[in-house]
N, C-alpha and C positions, 0 to 999 in steps of 0.2 A: 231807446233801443231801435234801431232800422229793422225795420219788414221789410218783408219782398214781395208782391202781391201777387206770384205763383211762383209754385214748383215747377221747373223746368228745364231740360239740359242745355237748351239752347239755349238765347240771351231773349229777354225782354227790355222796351224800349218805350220813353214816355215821349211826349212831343217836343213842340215847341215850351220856351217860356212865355209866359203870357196865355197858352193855351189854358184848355181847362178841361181835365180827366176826368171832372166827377159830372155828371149828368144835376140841372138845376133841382132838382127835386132830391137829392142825396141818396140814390138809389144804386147808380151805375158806377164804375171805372172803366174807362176804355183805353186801351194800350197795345202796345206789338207785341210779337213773339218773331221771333229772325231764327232759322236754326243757325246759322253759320253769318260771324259778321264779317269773316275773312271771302267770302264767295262776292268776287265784285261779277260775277257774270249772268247767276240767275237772281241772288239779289231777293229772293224769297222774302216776303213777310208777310205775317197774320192777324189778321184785325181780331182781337177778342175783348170780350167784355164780362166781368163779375162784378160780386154784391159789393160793397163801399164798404161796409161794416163787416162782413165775415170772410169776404177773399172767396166766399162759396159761388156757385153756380157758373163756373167759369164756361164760356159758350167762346167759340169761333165763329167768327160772322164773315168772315171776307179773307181772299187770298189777292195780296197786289205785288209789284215789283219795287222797291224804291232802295236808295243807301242807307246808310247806319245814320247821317246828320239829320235830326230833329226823326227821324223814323219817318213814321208814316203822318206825320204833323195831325193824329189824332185829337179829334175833340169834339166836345157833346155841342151842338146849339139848341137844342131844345132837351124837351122831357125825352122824346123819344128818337132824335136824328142825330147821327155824327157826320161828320164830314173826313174824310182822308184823300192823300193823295195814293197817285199812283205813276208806273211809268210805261206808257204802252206804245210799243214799237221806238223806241228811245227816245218819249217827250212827253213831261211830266201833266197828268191831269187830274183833275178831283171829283167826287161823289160826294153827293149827301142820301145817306144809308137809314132807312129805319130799322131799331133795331128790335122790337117786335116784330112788324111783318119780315122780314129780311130781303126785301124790296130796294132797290135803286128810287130815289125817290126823282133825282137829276143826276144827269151825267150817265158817262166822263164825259169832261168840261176842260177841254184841253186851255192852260192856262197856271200860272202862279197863286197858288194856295196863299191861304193868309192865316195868321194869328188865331184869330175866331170871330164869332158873328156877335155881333150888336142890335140891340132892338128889333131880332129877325132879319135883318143884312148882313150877305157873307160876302165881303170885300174879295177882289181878286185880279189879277195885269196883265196882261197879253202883250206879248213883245212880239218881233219878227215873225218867229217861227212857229206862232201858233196862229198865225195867221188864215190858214187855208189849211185848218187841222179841225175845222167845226159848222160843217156843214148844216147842221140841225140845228145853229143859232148863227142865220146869217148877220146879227145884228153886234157880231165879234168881226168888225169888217178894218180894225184899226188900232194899230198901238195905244192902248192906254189902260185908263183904272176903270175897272165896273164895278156894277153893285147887283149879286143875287138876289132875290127877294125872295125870302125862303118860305113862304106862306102861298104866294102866285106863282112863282116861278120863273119872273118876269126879269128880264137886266137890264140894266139904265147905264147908260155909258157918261162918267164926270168926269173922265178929264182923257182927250186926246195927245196924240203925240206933238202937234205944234203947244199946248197946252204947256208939258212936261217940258219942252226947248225954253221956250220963252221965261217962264219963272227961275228955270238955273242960270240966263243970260245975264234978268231983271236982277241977281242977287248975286253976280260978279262972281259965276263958275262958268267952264268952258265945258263943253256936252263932250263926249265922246261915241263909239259907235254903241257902247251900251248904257248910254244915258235911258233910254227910253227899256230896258231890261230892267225893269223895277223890282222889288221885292221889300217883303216886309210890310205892306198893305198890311192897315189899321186904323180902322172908324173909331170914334172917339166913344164915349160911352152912349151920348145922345145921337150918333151916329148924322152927327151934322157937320163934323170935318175927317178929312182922311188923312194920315200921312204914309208916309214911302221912303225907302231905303234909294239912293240914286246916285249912281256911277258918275264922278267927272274926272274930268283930265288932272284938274289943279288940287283936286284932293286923292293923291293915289292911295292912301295909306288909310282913311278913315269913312272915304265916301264924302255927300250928303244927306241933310234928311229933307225933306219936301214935307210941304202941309196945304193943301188944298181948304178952302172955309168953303162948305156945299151951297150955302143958303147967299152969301156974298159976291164969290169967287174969287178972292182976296189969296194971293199965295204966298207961302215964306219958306225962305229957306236955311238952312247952318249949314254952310261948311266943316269940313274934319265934325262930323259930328259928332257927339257924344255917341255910346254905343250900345247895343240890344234896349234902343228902347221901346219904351211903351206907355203907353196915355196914363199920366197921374190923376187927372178928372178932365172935365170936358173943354178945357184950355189951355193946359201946361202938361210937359213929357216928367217921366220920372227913368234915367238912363244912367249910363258909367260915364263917367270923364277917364277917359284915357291919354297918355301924354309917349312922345313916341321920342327915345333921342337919339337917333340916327341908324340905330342900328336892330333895339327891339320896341315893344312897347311897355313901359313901364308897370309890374304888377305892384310896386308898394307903395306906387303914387297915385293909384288907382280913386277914384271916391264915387260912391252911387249918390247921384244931384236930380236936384230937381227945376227946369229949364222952362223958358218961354217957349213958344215956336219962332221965336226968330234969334235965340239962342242964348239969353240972359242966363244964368244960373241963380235961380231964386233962393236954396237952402241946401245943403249938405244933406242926405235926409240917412247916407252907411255908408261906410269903410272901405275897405276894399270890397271890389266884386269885377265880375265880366258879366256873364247871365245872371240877370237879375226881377224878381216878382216884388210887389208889395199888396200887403193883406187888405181888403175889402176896404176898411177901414183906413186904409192911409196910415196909423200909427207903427206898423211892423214892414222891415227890409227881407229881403233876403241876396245873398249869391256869392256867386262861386269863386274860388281861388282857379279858376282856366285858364293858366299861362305855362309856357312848358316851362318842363324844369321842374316843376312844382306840383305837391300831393294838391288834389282837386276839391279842396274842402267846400262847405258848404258852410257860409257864415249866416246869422239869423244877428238880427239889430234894431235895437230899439229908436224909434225914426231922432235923427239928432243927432244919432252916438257913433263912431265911427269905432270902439271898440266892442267885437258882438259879444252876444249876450249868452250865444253858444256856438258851438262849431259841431257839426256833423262830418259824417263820410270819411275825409284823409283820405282814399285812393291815390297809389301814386303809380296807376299801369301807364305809362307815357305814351306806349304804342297804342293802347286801346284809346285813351283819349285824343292823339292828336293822328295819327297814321289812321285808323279805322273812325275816329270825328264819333267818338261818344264822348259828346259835354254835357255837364251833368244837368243843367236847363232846369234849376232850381222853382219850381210852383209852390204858390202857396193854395190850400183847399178852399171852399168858397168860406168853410166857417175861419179859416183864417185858424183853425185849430190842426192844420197837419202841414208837412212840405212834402211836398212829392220831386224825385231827384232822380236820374242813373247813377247806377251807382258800379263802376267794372269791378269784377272781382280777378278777372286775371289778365292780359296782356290781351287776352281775345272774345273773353268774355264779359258780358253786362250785366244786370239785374235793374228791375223798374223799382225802385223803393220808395217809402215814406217813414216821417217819423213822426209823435205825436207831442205837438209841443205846448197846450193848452195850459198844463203848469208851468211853462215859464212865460207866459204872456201875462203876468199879473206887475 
């Protein structure tokens, strides 16, 4: 059965995939509230947070500006801090919020949000235009990947802009003017390599991915990468293969693999997907049917199988999902016993949902 983890007329909104809504300690949910996903000018949304187990004590903690895609890319890194973004004076920045004191703990941190944090590091890229947008960290003086340190507060700058030229050259792609506009910044689990979403010329249709080794400095890259991915453990991605034949990209050739960093395909690990998580554990898939044309299912797979084990949601609002960019950005919960998904319920509206899937993981 789908819950919704509030009542509310407006829509609520979960983050990224690969984020993670529940606070370590299984206490919290933190997620949006958007009254209106059709207002692209004030663009309202509300940071709240309630209980994990009863949907109770639902509290508002923050008022930001951001779109309908991935929301407010909410998510816990600690017991008690979240981080979201925001967009102030038209240029996206982020916070990390405690959400007992209701305190700014850093920020805004004008800059590109990431995934979430790793061993107490919140990964995050500065491009152009955030150049001379952060006066109170002169040490944001240069296109590249930083690393928060959410304990001191300190940023360590790994890789600059000639950095980010040089390894899409070394690996036979041609930069363009948003090569160095990264996104998708993601520390591995030991938070000893980073990789990055990254623009070139010779791949228009799928990007690259970049992988920086912290400890080495060793880089690699894929072209046409595979897609939404995200670290399988601390040396291989688990992502979509997607296949494009001229005109869209293929959804029923789709397969969720699992990849080297320099772009081998080690295993089949699910079926079709576009957004996609995997459970703690590595044995469980999840993700979504997000291709237009198509009800936006939410497939669940047992690692191996490329037929799932169940299907959730079916949504088929076309506008809400591709016109307004509510993808359902399938999560799995830390125990690996829930998926958390949006879920539209009309052409303009969303819902933050989960389902509980602990009987069919046997």
């Amino acid at each position: 059965m789908i819950k919704k983890v509030c009542e509310y007329e407006g829509s609520s909104v979960w983050g990224m995939n690969g984020g993670q809504p529940e606070s370590p300690d299984g206490k919290w949910l933190v997620y949006g509230r958007k009254p209106d996903l059709t207002d692209k000018e004030m663009q309202e949304t509300q940071i709240w947070i309630c209980d994990r187990e009863t949907l109770q004590d639902q509290r508002h903690l923050f008022t930001v500006r951001c779109g309908n895609h991935n929301g407010p890319s909410a998510t816990f890194v600690d017991h008690e801090h979240i981080v979201f973004r925001d967009i102030i004076n038209g240029f996206s920045a982020f916070r990390v919020f405690n959400i007992y004191t209701g305190n700014v703990l850093y920020g805004p941190i004008f800059g590109k949000e990431s995934h979430c944090a790793e061993n107490g590091i919140y990964p995050f890229s500065i491009s152009e235009e955030f150049l001379d947008k952060n006066p109170d960290h002169p040490e944001l003086d240069t296109c590249g990947i930083y690393l928060l340190n959410l304990k001191t507060g300190s940023i360590r700058r790994v890789a600059d802009k000639e950095t980010i030229y040089n390894m899409v050259v070394a690996n036979g792609c041609v930069p363009n003017e948003h090569t160095t506009s990264m996104s998708h910044v993601q520390l591995n689990p030991s938070a000893t390599r980073v990789m990055m979403r990254l623009s070139v010329e010779n791949c228009p249709v799928f990007g690259a991915l970049g992988c920086i080794d912290l400890e080495t400095g060793a880089t690699h890259v894929i072209p046409d990468k595979p897609v939404h991915q995200l670290w399988f453990d601390d040396d291989t991605y688990m992502a979509t293969r997607q296949y494009y034949d001229g005109q869209r990209i293929e959804m029923e050739t789709s397969r969720i693999q699992r990849f080297t960093v320099d772009g081998e395909c080690l295993e089949t690990l699910g079926g079709i997907g576009n957004h996609i998580d995997g459970s703690a554990d590595r044995q469980w898939f999840v993700g979504d049917r997000a291709y237009p044309g198509y009800p936006a299912d939410i497939f669940l797979y047992r690692r191996g199988e490329t037929e799932p084990v169940a299907t959730f949601g079916g949504q088929d609002f076309q506008n809400c999902i591709w016109k307004l960019q509510i993808h359902p950005n399938p999560t799995f919960s830390r125990d690996a016993k829930r998926i958390y998904f949006n879920h539209p319920v009309s052409e303009t509206r969303t819902e933050a949902c989960f389902v509980e899937i602990a009987d069919l993981l046997k």
